[in-house]
C-alpha positions as CSV (number, residue, x, y, z in Angstrom):
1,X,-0.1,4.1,19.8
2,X,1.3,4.2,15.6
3,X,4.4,5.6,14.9
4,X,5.3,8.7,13.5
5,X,7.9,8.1,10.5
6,X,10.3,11.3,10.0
7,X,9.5,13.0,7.1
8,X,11.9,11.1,4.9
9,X,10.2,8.0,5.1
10,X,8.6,6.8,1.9
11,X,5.0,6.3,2.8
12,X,5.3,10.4,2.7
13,X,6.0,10.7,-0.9
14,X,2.4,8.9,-1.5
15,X,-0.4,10.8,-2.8
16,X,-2.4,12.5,-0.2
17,X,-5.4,11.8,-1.0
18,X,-5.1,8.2,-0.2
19,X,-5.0,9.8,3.7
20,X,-8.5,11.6,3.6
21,X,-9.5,9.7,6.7
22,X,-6.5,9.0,8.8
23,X,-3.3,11.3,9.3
24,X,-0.5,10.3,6.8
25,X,1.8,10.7,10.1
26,X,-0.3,7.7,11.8
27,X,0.8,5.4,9.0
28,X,3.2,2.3,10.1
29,X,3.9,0.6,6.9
30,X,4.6,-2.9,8.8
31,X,1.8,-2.7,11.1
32,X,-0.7,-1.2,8.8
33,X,1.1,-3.1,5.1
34,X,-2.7,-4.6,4.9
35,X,-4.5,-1.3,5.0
36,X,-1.8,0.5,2.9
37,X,-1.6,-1.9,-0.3
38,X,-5.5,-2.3,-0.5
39,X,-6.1,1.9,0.1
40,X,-3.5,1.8,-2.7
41,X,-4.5,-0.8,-5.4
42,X,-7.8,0.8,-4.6
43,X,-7.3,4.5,-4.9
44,X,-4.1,5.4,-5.8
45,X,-2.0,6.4,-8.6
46,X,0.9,4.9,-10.8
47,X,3.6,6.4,-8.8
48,X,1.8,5.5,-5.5
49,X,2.1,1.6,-6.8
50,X,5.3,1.9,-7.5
51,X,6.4,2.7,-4.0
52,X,4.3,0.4,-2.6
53,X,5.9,-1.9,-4.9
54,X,9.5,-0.9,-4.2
55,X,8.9,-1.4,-0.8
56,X,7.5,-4.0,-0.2
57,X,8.6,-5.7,-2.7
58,X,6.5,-9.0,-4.8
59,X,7.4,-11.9,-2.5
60,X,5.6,-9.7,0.6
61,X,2.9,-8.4,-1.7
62,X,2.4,-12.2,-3.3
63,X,2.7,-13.0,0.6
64,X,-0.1,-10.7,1.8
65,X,-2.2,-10.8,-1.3
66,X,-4.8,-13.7,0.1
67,X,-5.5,-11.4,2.9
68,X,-6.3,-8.7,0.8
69,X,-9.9,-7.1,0.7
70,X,-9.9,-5.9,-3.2
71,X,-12.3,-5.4,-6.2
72,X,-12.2,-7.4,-9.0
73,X,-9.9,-4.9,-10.8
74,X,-7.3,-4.2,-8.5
75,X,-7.1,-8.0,-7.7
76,X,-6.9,-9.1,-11.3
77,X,-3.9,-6.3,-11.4
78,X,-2.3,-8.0,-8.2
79,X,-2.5,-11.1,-9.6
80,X,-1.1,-10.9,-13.0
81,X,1.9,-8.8,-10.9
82,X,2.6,-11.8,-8.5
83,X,1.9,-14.5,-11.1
84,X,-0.7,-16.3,-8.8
């Protein structure tokens, strides 16, 4: 069962496009941080990363970024962000 965040909660301010498979209202950020970071690096926009990276913040993103699925790009990005 996912949790349904009220509509206040940030991951509701992302771009909707990055939900085009799942329902935005499914989204737990904890649960599914993995999913969410790579769908964004991936496919979203500027403002998109910077909520990502407001909330999680870079010692959870320099954390997680190992089990990260990415392209070259968006890894290279993470990277240089994190200082790895």
């Amino acid at each position: 069962m996912l949790y349904n965040f009220s509509m206040d909660s940030w991951i509701n301010n992302l771009s909707p496009e990055l939900f085009w498979d799942v329902l935005q209202s499914e989204i737990n950020p904890e649960k599914h941080e993995r999913w969410l970071v790579e769908r964004v690096l991936q496919r979203g926009r500027w403002e998109d990363w910077l909520l990502v990276r407001a909330n999680y913040g870079k010692n959870r993103l320099r954390n997680l970024s190992p089990q990260l699925k990415l392209d070259p790009k968006a890894e290279n990005f993470l990277k240089i962000y994190c200082g790895t």
